[in-house]
N, C-alpha and C positions, 0 to 999 in steps of 0.2 A: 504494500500500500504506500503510497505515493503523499506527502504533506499537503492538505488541503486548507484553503485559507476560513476562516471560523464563519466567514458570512457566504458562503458556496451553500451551506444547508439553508441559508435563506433566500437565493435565486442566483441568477447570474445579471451581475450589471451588464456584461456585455452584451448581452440578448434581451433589452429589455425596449422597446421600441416607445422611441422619442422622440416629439418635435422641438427640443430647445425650450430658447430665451423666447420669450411673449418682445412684441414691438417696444411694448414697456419697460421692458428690464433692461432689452441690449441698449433703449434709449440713453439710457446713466450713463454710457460709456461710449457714446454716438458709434454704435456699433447696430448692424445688422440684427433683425431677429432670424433665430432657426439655430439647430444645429452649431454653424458657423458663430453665430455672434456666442453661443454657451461658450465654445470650443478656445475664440479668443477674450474674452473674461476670465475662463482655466489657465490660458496662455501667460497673462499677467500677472496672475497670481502664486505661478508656478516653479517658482524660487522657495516663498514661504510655504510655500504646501509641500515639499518633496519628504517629511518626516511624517506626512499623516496615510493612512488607509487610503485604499481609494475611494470608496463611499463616504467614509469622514472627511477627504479630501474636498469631495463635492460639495456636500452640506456646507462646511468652513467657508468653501468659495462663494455660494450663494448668498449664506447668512451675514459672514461679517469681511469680506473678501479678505481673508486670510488675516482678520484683525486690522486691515489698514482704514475701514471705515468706522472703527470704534474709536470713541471717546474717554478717556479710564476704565477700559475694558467695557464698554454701555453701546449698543445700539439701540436701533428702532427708537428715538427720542428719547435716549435712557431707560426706556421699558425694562430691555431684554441684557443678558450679562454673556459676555464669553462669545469665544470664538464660532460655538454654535448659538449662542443666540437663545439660552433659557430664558423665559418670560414667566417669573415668578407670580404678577399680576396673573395672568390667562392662564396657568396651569398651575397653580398651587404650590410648586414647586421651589422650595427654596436654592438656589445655588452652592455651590463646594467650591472649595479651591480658590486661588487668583481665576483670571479671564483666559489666561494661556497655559494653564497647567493640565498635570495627566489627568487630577479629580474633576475638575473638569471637565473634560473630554469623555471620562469612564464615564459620568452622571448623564451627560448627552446621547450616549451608546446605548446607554440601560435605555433610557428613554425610547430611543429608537427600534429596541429589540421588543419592548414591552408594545408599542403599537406592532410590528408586528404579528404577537400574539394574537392584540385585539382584533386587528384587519383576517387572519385565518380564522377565527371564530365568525367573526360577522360575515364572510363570506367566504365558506369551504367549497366551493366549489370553483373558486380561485386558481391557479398554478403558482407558484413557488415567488416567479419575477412579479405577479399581480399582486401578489401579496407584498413584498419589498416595494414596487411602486405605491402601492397605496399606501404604505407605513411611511413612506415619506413623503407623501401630499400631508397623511394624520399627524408627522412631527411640526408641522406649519401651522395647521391649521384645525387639530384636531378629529378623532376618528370618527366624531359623530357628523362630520362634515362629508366624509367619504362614503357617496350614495352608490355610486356604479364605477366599473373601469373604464368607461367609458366618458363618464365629468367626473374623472379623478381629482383634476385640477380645476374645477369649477368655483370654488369657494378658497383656492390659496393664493397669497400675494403674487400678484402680476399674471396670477389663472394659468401658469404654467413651473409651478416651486418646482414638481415631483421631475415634471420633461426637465426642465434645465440642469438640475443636479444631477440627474443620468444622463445627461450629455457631460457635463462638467466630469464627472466622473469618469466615465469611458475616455474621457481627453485622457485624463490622468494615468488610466490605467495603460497607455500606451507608452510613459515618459516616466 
């Protein structure tokens, strides 16, 4: 048996079929939407990202571009903390750690693994990668927002969190 990486039993980023950055998001960066605009927003951030996973690479890129749009560790108007972006307001959730540290990053993980839980119950009839796509529309914008695979991204910031971060991602896992 062969070393398998810990998030393969929870789908393949690679195969996971995506349209990108929404017009809106690649807009912050006067960059194209699709694919391309995800691809080059991963590109720039792609120095500070090279110590992360590649799915936590994604998130990181989206959430807080690798820390470079945080404030003393704060985005989204101070709401949210750390390089993914916990929103103790909206989730209950208190934060760990400094903004850039491992407890935080492990507290962001759990988070993400635990919607995937939720997203497999709430819809076992699911495959593996719809399952990992929709845990990560539910770390944005929560699982009760996540109605079909189809408006997975219907209710997340800029209506495409889940496509951009698996575009971001897949950049990543190339480099």
């Amino acid at each position: 048996h062969g070393k398998t990486e810990p998030m393969k039993a929870y789908g393949n980023i690679m195969s996971i079929e995506t349209s990108g950055a929404s017009a809106m998001t690649a807009a912050g960066d006067r960059l194209g939407p699709g694919k391309q605009g995800s691809h080059e927003m991963a590109r720039i951030d792609l120095e500070r990202m090279k110590k992360y996973k590649t799915l936590i690479a994604g998130i990181i890129s989206r959430e807080s571009r690798a820390g470079n749009q945080l404030v003393n560790g704060r985005g989204d108007h101070g709401r949210a903390f750390g390089l993914m972006q916990i929103d103790p307001q909206n989730s209950g959730i208190t934060p760990v750690g400094s903004w850039d540290s491992v407890e935080h990053l492990i507290q962001a993980t759990k988070i993400l693994l635990s919607f995937i839980d939720v997203i497999k119950n709430k819809f076992p009839s699911w495959n593996a990668n719809q399952h990992l796509k929709g845990a990560i529309a539910a770390y944005n914008m929560g699982d009760q927002n996540v109605r079909s695979y189809e408006t997975v991204d219907a209710a997340t910031t800029g209506r495409d969190y889940s496509n951009d971060v698996v575009a971001r991602a897949q950049w990543y896992k190339r480099y």
